[in-house]
LUMTOR-764119 format. One record per residue: residue number from 1; chain; x negated, y, z of N, C-alpha, C in turn; residue in one letter. Coordinates in steps of 0.2 Angstrom, whole numbers, always signed. Layout:
<NUM, 'A', <X, Y, Z>, <X, Y, Z>, <X, Y, Z>, 'a'>,
...
***
This chain:
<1, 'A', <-125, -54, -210>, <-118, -52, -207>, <-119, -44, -205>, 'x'>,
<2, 'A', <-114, -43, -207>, <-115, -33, -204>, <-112, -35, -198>, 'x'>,
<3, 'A', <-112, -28, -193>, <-110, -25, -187>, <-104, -30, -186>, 'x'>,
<4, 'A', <-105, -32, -181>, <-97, -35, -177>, <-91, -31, -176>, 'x'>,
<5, 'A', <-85, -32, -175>, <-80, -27, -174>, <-73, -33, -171>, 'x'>,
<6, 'A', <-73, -29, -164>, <-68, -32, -159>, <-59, -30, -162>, 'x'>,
<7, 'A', <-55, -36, -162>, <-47, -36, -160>, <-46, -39, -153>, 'x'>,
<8, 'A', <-40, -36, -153>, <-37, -41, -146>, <-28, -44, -148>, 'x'>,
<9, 'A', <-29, -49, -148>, <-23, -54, -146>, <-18, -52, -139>, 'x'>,
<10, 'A', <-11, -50, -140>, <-8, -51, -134>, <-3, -52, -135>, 'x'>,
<11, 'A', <+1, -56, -128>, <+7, -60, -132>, <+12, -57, -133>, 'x'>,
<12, 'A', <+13, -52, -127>, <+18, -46, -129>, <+20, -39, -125>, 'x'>,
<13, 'A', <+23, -35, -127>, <+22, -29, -124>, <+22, -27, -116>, 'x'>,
<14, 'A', <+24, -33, -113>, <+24, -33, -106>, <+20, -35, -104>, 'x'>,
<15, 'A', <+15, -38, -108>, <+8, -40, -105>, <+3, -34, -105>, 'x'>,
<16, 'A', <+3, -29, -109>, <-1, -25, -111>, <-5, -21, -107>, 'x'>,
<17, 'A', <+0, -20, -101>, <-5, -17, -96>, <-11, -20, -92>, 'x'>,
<18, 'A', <-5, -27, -90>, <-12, -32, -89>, <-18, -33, -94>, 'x'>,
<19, 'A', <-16, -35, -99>, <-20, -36, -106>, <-27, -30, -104>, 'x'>,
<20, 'A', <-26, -25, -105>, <-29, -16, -104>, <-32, -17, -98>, 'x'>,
<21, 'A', <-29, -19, -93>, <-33, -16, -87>, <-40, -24, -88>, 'x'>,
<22, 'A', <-38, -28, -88>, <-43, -35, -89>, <-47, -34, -94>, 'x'>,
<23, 'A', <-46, -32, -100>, <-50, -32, -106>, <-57, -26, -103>, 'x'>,
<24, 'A', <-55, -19, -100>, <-59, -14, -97>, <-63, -17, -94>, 'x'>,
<25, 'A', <-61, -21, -88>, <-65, -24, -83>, <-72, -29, -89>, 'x'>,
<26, 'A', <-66, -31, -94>, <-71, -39, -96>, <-77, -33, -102>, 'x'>,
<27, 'A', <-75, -28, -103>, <-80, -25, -112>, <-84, -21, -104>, 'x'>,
<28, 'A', <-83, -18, -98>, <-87, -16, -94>, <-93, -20, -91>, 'x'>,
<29, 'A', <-92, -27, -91>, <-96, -32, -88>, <-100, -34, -94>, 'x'>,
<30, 'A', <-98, -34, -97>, <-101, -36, -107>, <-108, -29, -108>, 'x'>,
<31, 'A', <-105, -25, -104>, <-109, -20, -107>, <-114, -18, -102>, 'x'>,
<32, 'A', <-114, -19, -97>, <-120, -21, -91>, <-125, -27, -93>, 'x'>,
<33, 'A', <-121, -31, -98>, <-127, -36, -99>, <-127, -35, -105>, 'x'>,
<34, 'A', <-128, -29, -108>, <-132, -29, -114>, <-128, -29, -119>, 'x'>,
<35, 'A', <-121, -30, -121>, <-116, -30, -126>, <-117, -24, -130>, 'x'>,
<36, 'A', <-117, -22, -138>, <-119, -19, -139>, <-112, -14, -138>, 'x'>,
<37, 'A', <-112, -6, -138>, <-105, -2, -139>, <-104, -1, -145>, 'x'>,
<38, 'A', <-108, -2, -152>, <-106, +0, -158>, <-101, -6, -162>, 'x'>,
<39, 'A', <-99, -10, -156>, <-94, -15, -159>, <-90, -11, -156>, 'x'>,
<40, 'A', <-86, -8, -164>, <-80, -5, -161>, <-76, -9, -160>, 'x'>,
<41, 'A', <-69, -6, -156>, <-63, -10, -155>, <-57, -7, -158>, 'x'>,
<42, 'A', <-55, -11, -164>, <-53, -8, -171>, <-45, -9, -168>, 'x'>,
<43, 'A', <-41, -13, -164>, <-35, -12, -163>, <-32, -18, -159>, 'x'>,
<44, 'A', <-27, -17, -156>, <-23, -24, -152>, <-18, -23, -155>, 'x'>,
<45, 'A', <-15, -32, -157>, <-10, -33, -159>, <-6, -40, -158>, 'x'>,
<46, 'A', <-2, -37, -156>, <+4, -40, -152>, <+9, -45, -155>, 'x'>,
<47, 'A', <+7, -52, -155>, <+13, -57, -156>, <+11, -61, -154>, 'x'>,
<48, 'A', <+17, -68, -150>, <+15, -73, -149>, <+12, -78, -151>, 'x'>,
<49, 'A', <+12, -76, -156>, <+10, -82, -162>, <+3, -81, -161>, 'x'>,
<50, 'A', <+0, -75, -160>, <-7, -71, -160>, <-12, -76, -154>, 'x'>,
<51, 'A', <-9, -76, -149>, <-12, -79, -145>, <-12, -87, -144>, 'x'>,
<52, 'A', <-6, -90, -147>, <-2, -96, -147>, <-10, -101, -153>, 'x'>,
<53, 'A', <-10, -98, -159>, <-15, -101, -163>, <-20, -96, -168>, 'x'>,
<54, 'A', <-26, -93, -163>, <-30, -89, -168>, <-32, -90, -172>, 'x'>,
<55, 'A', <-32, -87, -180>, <-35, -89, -183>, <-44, -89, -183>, 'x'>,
<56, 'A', <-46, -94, -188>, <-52, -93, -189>, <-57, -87, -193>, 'x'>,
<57, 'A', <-53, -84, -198>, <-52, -80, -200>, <-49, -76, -203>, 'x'>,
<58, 'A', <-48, -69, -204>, <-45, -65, -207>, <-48, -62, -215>, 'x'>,
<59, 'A', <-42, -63, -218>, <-44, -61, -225>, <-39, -56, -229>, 'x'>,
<60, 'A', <-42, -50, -234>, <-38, -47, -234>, <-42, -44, -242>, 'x'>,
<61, 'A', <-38, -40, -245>, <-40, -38, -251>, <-41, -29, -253>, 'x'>,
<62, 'A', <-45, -27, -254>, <-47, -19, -254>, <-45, -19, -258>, 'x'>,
<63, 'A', <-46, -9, -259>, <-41, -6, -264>, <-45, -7, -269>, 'x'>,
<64, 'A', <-50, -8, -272>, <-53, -8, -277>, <-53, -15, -281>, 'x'>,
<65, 'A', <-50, -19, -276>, <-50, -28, -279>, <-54, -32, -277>, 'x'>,
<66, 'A', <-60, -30, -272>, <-61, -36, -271>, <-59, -41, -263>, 'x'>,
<67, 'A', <-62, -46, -263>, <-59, -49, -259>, <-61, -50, -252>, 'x'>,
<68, 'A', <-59, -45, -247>, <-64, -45, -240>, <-61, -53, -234>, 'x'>,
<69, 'A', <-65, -55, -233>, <-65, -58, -225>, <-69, -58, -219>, 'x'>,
<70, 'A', <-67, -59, -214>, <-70, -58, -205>, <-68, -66, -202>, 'x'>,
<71, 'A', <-74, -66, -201>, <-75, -75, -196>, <-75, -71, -189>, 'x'>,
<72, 'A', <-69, -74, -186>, <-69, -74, -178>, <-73, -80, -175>, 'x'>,
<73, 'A', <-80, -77, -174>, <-86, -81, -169>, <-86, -80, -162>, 'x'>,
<74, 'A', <-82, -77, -160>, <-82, -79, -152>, <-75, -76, -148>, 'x'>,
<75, 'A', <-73, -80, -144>, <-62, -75, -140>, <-67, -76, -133>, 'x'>,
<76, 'A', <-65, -73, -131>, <-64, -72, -122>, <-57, -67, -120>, 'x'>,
<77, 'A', <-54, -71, -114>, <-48, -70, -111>, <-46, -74, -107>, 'x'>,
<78, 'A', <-38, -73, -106>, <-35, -77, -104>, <-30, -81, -108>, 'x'>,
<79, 'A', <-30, -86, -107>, <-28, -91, -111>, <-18, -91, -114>, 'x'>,
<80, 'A', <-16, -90, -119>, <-9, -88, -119>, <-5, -81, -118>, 'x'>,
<81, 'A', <-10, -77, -116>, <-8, -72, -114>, <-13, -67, -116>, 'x'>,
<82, 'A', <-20, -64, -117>, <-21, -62, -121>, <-29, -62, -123>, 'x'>,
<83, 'A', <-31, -62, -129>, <-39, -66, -132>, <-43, -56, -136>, 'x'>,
<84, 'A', <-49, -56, -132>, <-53, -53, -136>, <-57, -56, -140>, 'x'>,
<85, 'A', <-56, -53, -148>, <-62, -58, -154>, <-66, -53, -157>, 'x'>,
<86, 'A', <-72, -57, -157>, <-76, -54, -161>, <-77, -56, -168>, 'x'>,
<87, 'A', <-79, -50, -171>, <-77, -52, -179>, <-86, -50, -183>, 'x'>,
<88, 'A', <-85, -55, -187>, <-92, -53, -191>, <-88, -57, -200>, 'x'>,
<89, 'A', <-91, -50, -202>, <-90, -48, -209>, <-95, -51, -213>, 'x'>,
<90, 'A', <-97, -56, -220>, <-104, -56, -222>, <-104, -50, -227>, 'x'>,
<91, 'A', <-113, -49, -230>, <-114, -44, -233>, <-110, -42, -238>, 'x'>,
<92, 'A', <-109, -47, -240>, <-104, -47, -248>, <-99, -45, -248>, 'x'>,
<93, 'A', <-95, -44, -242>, <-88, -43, -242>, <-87, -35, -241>, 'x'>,
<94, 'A', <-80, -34, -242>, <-80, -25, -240>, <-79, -25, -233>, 'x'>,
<95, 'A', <-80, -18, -231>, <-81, -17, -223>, <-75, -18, -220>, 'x'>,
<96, 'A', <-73, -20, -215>, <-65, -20, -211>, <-66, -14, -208>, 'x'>,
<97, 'A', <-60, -12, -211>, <-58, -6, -208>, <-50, -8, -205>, 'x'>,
<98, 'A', <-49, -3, -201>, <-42, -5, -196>, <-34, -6, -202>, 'x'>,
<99, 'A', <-38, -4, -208>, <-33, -3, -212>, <-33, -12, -216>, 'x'>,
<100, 'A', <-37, -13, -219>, <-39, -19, -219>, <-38, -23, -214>, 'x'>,
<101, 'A', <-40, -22, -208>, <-37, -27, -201>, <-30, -28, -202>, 'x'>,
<102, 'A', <-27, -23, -200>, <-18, -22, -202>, <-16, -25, -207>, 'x'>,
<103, 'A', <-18, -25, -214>, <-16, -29, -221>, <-16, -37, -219>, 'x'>,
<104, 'A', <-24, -37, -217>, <-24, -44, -216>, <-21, -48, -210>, 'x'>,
<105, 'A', <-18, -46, -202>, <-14, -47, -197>, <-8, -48, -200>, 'x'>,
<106, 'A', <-5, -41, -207>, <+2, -42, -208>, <+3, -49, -212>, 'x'>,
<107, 'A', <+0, -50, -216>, <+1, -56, -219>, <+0, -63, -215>, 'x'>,
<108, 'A', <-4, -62, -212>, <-9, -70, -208>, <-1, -73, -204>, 'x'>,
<109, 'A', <+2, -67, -201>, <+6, -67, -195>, <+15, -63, -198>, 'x'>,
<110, 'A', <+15, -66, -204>, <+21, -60, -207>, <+29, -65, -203>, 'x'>,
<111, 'A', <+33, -61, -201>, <+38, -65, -197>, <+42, -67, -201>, 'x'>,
<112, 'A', <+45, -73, -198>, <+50, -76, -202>, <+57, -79, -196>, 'x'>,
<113, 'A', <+61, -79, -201>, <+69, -79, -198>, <+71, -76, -190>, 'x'>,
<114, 'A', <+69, -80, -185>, <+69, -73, -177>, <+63, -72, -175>, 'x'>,
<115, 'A', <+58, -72, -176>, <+52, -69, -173>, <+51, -64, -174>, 'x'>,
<116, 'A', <+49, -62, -168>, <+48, -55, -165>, <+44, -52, -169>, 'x'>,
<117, 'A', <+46, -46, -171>, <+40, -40, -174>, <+34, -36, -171>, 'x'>,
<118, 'A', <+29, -41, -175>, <+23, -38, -173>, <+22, -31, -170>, 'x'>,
<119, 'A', <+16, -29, -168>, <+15, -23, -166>, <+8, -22, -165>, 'x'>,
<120, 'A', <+6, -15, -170>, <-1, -16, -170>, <-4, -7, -167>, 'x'>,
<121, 'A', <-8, -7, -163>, <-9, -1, -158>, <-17, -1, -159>, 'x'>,
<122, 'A', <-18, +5, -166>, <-27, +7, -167>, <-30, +9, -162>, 'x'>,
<123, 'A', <-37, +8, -161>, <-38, +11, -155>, <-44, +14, -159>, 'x'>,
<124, 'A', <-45, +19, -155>, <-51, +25, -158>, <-58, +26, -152>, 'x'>,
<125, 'A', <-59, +29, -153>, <-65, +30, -148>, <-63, +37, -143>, 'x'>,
<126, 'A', <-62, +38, -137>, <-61, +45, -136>, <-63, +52, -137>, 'x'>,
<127, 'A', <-70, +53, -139>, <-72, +58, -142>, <-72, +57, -148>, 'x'>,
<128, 'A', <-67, +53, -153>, <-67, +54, -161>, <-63, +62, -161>, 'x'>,
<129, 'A', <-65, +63, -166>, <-61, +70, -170>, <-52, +69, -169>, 'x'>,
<130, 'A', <-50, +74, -168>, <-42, +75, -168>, <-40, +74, -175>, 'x'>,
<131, 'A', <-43, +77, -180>, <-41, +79, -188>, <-42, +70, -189>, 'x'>,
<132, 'A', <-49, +65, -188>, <-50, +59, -191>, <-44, +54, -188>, 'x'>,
<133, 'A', <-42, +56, -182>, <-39, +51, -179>, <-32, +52, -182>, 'x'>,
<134, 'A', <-29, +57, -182>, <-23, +60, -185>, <-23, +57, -194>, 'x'>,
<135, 'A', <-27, +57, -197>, <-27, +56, -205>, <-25, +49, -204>, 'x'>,
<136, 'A', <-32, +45, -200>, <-30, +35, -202>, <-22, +34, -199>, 'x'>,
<137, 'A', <-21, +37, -192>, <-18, +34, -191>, <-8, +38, -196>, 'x'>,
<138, 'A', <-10, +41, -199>, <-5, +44, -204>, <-5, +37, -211>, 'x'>,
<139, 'A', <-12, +35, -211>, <-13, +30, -218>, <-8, +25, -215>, 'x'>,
<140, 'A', <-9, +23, -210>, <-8, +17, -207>, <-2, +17, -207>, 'x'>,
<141, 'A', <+1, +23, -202>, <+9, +24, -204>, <+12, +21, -210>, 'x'>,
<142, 'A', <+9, +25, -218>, <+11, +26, -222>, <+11, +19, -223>, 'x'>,
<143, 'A', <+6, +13, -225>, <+6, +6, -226>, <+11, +3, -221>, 'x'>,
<144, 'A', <+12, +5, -215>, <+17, -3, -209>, <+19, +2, -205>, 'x'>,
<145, 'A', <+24, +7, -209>, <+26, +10, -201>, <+33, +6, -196>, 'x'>,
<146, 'A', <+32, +0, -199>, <+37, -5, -192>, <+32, -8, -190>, 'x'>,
<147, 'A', <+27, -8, -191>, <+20, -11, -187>, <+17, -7, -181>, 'x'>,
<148, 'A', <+15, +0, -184>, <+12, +3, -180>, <+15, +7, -174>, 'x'>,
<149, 'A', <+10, +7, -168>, <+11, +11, -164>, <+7, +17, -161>, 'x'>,
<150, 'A', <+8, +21, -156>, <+4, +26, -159>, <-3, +26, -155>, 'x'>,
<151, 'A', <-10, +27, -156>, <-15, +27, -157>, <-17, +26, -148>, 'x'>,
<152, 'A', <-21, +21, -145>, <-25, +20, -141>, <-33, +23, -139>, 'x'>,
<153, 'A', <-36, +24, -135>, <-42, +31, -133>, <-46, +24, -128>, 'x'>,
<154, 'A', <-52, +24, -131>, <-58, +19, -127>, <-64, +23, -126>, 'x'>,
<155, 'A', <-67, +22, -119>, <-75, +25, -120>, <-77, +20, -121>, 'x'>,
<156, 'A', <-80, +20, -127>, <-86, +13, -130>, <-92, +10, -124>, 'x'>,
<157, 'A', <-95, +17, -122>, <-99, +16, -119>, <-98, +12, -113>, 'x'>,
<158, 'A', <-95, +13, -110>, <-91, +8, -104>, <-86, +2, -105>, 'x'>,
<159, 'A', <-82, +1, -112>, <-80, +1, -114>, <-72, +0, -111>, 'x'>,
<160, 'A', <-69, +5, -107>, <-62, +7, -104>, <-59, +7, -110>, 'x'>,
<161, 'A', <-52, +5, -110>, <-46, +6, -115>, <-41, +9, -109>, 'x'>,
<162, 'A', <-36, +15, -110>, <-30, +16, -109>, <-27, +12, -110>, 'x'>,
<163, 'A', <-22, +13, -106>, <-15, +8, -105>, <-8, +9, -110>, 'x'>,
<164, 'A', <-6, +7, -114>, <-1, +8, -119>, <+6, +11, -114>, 'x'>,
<165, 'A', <+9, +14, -116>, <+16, +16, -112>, <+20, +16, -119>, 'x'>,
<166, 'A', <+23, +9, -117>, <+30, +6, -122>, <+35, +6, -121>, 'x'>,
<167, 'A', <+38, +12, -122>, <+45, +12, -119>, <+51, +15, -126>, 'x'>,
<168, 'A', <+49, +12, -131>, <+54, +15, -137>, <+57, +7, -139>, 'x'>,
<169, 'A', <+62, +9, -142>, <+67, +3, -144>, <+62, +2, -150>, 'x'>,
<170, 'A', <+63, -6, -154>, <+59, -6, -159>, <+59, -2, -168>, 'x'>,
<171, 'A', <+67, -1, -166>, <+69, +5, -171>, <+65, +11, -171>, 'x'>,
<172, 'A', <+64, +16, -165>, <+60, +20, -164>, <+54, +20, -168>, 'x'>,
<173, 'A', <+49, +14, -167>, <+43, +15, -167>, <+40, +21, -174>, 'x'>,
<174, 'A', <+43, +18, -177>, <+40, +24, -185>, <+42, +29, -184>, 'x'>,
<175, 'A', <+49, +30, -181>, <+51, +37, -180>, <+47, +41, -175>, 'x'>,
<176, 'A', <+46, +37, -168>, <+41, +41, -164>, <+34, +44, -164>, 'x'>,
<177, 'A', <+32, +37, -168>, <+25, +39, -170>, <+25, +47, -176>, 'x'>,
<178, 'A', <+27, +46, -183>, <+27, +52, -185>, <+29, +59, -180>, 'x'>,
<179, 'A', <+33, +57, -176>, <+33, +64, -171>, <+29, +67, -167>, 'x'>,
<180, 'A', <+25, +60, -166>, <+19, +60, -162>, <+15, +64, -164>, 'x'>,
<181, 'A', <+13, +63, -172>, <+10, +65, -177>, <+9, +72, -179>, 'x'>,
<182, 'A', <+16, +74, -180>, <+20, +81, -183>, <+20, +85, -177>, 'x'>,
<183, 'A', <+15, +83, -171>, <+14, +89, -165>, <+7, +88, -162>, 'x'>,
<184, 'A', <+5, +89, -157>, <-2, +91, -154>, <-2, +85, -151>, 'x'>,
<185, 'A', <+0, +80, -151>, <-1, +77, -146>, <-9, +70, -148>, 'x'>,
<186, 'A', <-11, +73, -155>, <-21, +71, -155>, <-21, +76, -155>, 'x'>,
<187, 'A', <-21, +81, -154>, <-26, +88, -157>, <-31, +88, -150>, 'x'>,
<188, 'A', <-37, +92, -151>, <-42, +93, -147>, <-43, +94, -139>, 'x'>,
<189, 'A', <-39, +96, -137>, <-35, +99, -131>, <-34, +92, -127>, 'x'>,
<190, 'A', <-30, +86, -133>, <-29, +81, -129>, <-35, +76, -128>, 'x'>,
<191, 'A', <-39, +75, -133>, <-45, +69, -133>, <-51, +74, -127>, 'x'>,
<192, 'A', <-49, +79, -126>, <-52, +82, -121>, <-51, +78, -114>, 'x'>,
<193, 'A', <-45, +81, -113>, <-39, +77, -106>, <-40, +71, -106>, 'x'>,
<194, 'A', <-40, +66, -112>, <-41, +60, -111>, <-50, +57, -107>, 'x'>,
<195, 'A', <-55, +61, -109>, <-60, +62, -109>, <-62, +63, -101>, 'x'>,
<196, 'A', <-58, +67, -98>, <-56, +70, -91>, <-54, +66, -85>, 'x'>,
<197, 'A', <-47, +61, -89>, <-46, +56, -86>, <-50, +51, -87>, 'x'>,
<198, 'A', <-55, +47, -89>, <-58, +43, -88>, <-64, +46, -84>, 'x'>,
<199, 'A', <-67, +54, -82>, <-72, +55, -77>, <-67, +53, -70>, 'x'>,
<200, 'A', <-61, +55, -71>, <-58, +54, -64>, <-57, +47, -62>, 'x'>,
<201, 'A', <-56, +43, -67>, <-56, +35, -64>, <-62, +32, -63>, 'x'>,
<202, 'A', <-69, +33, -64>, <-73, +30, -65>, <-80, +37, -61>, 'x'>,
***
């Protein structure tokens, strides 16, 4: 198996803050005992359905054709409300990338008749690059921009996650994010501040 790689289930965007402030508590606890940080936390993604029945696996398909999947070997959380998993890829398969997660979340959990529209919130490492973070999360736009939201900030090392602030209608969401996008608001200046604020919380 290669490198593990974290998602989180939560039920809905009302939970999100709680979901955030308990997951920091629980990847901070994880990491005092050894947890390793290079299991990134690739994104949370918001539906009912998410927490109501995880799947066993995620499968999804590269650009090149072949065919990738992620065995969820271990959730911790809280039950109904929102589940961290860990994912392990085998050798054979292509890497999961957020992009890959996304493809395979939209499909596994694609809505039908009144269910609520997913929502998926990449998350990056704090001190990633402005230009990196800015590119994926433009790809990502360009593949689900009804899906995505705009981009979440973790220190791995401790493993703290920021808090989402959802405050857009669900029409907004592609509109906001590209404006997000189309100003400073990742440029270097900010993963700085972000960087700032978690010396002041901690």
């Amino acid at each position: 198996m290669s490198a593990a790689s974290l998602l989180v289930l939560v039920r809905s965007t009302a939970d999100l803050p709680r979901a955030c402030a308990e997951l920091s508590g629980l990847l901070e606890l994880q990491r005092r005992h050894g947890a390793a940080a290079q299991e990134a936390l690739l994104g949370l993604w918001v539906d009912p359905r998410g927490v109501e029945r995880i799947p066993g696996e995620l499968r999804w398909r590269a650009r090149d054709g072949r065919r990738g999947a992620a065995c969820i070997v271990e959730t911790a959380g809280v039950e109904g409300i929102w589940m961290l998993c860990r994912m392990e890829v085998p050798e054979a398969s292509p890497a999961l990338s957020r992009h890959a997660l996304l493809r395979s979340l939209a499909t596994t959990f694609e809505p039908v008749d009144t269910d609520p529209l997913p929502a998926f919130f990449p998350v990056f490492r704090f001190d990633a690059p402005a230009s990196e973070v800015q590119a994926e999360a433009r790809r990502l736009v360009t593949e689900h921009a009804d899906l995505v939201h705009p981009p979440l900030f973790q220190d791995p090392s401790s493993g703290w996650l920021e808090s989402p602030t959802v405050n857009r209608a669900p029409g907004d969401r592609a509109r906001g994010l590209h404006a997000e996008l189309g100003h400073d608001s990742l440029g270097g200046s900010d993963c700085a501040s972000r960087a700032g604020n978690y010396e002041r919380r901690h």
